[in-house]
N, C-alpha and C positions, 0 to 999 in steps of 0.2 A: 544416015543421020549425022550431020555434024556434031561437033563438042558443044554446051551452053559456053556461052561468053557472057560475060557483064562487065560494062566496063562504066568505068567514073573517068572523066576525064578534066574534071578542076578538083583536085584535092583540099579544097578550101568549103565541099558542100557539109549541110549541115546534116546532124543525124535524120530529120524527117527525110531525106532527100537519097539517103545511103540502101544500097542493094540490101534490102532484109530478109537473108534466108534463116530468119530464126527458125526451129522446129524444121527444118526442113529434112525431108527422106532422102536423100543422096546416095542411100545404098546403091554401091555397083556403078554408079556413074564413070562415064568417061567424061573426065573434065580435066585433061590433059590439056596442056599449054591457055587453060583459063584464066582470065584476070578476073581475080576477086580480092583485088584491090580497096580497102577500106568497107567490105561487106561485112555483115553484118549476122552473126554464125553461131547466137546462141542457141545451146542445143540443137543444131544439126547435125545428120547422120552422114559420118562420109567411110564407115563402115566399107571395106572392098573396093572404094573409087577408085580410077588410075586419075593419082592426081599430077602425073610425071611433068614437070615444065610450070606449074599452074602456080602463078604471082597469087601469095596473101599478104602481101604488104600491106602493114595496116588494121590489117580482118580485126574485129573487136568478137568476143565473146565464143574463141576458141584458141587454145596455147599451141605453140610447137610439139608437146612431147603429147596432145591429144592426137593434132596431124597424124602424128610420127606411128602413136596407135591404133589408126582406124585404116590409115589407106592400105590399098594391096602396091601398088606403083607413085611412088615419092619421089626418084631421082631427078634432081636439076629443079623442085620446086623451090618457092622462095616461100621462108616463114613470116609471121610477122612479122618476127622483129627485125628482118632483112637479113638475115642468115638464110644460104641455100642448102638444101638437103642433099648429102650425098650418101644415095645408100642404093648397095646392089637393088636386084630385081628379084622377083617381089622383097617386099619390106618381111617385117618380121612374121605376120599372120602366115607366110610361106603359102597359105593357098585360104582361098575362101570358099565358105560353103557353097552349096546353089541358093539361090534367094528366090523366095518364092515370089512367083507372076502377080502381075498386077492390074488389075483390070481397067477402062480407061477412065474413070476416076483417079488411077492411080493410089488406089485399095487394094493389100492384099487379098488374093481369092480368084485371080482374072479367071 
């Protein structure tokens, strides 16, 4: 399975128009080299994601030091505020638990 991508490609759209993963479950995601460029990430979970390489330039409704908390893999992403992240491998969580299965709903419980 490849990486999600979402890309914006005139930064001039307006918020109806902007990738909204508010509430989104992103536990454990590989979203490595993603562009989530001006997406939109209140309360999403990026809990264990390898988010290594992955553009938030922009992202509204998630800070750098939350990033910086939730992923397992950060190196070389870019923050909002256009600062890259440079941090050994894994980040600080040093390992993450297992996550439990998910059925295809994509509800706990598969």
């Amino acid at each position: 399975m490849s990486p999600i991508q979402w890309r914006v490609s005139d930064p001039e759209f307006r918020d109806d128009q902007l990738t909204d993963l508010s509430g989104a479950d992103l536990r454990g995601a590989h979203l490595a080299g993603a562009n989530l460029r001006y997406a939109i990430l209140d309360g999403a979970d990026l809990t264990c994601a390898n988010l290594t390489g992955t553009d938030f330039t922009h992202a509204e409704g998630i800070s750098k030091e939350q990033i910086r908390q939730q992923a397992e893999y950060l190196d070389g992403a870019t923050a909002p505020d256009g600062t890259t992240f440079h941090i050994p491998q894994p980040t600080e969580l040093r390992s993450c638990p297992e996550l439990p299965p998910k059925n295809q709903e994509g509800l706990e419980g598969g």
